[in-house]
C-alpha positions in Angstrom: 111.4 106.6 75.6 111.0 106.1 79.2 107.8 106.6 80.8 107.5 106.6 84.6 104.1 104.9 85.0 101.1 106.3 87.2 101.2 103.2 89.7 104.9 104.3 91.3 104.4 105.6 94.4 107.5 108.3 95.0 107.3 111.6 93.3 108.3 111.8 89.3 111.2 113.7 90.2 112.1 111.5 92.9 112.3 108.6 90.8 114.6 110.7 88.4 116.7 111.8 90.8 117.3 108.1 91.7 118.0 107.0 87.8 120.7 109.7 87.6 122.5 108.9 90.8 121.8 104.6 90.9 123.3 105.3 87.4 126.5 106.9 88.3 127.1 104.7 91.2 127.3 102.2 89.0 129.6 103.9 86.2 131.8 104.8 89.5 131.7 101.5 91.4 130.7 99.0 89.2 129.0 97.7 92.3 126.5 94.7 91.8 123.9 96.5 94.0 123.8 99.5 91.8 124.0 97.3 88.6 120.6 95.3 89.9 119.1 99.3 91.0 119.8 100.4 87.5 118.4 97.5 86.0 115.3 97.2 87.8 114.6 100.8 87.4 115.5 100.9 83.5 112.7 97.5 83.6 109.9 99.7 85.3 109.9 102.9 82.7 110.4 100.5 79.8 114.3 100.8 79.0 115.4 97.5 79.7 114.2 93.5 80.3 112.9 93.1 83.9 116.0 92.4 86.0 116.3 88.8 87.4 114.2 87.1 85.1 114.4 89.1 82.1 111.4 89.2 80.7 110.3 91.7 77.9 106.5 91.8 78.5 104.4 94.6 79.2 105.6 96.1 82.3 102.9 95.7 85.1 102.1 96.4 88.8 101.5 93.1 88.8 104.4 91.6 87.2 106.7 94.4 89.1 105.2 92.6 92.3 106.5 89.0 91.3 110.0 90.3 90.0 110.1 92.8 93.4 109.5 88.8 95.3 111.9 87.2 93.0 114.5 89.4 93.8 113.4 89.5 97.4 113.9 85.5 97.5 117.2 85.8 96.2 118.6 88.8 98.2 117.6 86.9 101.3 119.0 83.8 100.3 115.6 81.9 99.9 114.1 79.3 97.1 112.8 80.8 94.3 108.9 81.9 94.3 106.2 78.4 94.2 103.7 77.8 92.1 101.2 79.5 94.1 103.1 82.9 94.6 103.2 83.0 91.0 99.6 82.2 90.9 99.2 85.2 92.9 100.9 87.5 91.1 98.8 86.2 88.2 101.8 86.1 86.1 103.7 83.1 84.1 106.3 81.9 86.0 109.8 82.6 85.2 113.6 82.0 86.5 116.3 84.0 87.4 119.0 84.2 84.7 120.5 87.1 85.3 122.5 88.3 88.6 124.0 87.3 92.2 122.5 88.2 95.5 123.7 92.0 95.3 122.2 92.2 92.2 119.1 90.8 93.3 118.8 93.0 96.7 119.9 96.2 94.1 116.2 95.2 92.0 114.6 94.3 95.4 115.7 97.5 97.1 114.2 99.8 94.2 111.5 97.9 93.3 110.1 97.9 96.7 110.7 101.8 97.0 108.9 102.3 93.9 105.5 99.9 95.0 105.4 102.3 97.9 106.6 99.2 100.4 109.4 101.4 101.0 109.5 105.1 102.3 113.2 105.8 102.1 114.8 105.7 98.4 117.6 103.1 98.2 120.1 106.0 97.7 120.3 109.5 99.3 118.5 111.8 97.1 119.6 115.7 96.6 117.2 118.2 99.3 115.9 120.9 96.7 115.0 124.5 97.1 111.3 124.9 96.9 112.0 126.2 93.4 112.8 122.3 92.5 116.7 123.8 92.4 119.5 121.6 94.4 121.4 124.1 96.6 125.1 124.4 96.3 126.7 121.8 98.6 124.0 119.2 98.7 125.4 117.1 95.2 126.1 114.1 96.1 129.5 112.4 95.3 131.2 108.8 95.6 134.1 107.6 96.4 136.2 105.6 93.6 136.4 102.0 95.3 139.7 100.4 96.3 138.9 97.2 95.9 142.1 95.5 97.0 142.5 97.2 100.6 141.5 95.3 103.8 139.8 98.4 104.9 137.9 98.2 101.5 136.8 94.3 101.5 135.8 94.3 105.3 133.6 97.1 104.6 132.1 95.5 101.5 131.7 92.4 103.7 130.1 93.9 106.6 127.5 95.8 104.1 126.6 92.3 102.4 125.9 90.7 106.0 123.8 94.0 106.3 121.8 93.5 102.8 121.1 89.8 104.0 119.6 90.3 106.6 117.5 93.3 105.6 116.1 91.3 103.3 116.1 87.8 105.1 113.5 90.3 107.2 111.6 91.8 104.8 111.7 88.2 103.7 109.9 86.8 106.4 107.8 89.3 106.9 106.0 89.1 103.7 105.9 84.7 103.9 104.3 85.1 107.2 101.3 87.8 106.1 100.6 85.5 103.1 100.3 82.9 105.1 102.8 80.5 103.3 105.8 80.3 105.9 107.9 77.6 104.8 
């Protein structure tokens, strides 16, 4: 049963609304992003293994924390956590075996929306009528991909350079608070 535990920092029904639609996209798509945002999400209310590394511990802040790094590291292109981030974390250290870079900034990109290092969701969420209802017009759709058009694969290239560098950022900006640039 999944259980959305007291720590996440968006609304309950945020975080649903997110499963439903990370979920689809990846049914549609097949996308590695949404693979890694389903993943990591499944991980957090106990459906799945953690993403990257996948362990089948407990689910923790803590441990959320060094799998969100993990997959930060890898989305940005970077070595894998050292000893001491592990130490930090407090948790045993592990490796990634499962995913690619997409995959990886997918987990990153939910996990650090659900810590509350993120404001915005990773994917638009429905508005909703103060009733909690989602007014007509505002479902959200996607479009089926097309993966062999130029149009397609330049886009798909150009959203990759994007996810890079967001997290080559975020990346740096976390190495440099802790102190540890290297």
């Amino acid at each position: 049963m999944a259980v959305i535990p007291t720590w996440v920092a968006p609304a309950h029904r945020d975080v649903a609304d997110c499963h439903r639609i990370v979920v689809q996209l990846a049914e549609v798509t097949g996308s590695h992003e949404a693979l890694g945002q389903v993943a990591a999400l499944g991980w957090v209310v106990g459906l799945r293994p953690a993403p990257l590394t996948q362990r089948e511990d407990r689910v923790t802040r803590d441990l959320v924390r060094a799998e969100h790094w993990l997959a930060l590291c890898a989305a940005a292109g970077q070595a894998e956590p050292n000893g001491l981030d592990w130490r930090r974390f407090g948790v045993e250290p592990r490796p990634i075996v499962a995913g690619n870079a997409e995959f990886a900034y997918g987990a990153w990109s939910i996990l650090a929306w659900l810590l509350g290092e993120r404001f915005e969701p990773p994917v638009e969420l429905p508005r909703r009528a103060a009733d909690g209802s989602v007014p007509p017009g505002e479902q959200l759709y996607v479009a089926r991909p097309r993966p062999d058009s130029p149009v397609w694969q330049d886009a798909q290239r150009r959203r990759r350079e994007r996810q890079r560098a967001e997290a080559f950022t975020a990346w740096r900006r976390v190495r440099d608070r802790a102190g540890t640039v290297g």
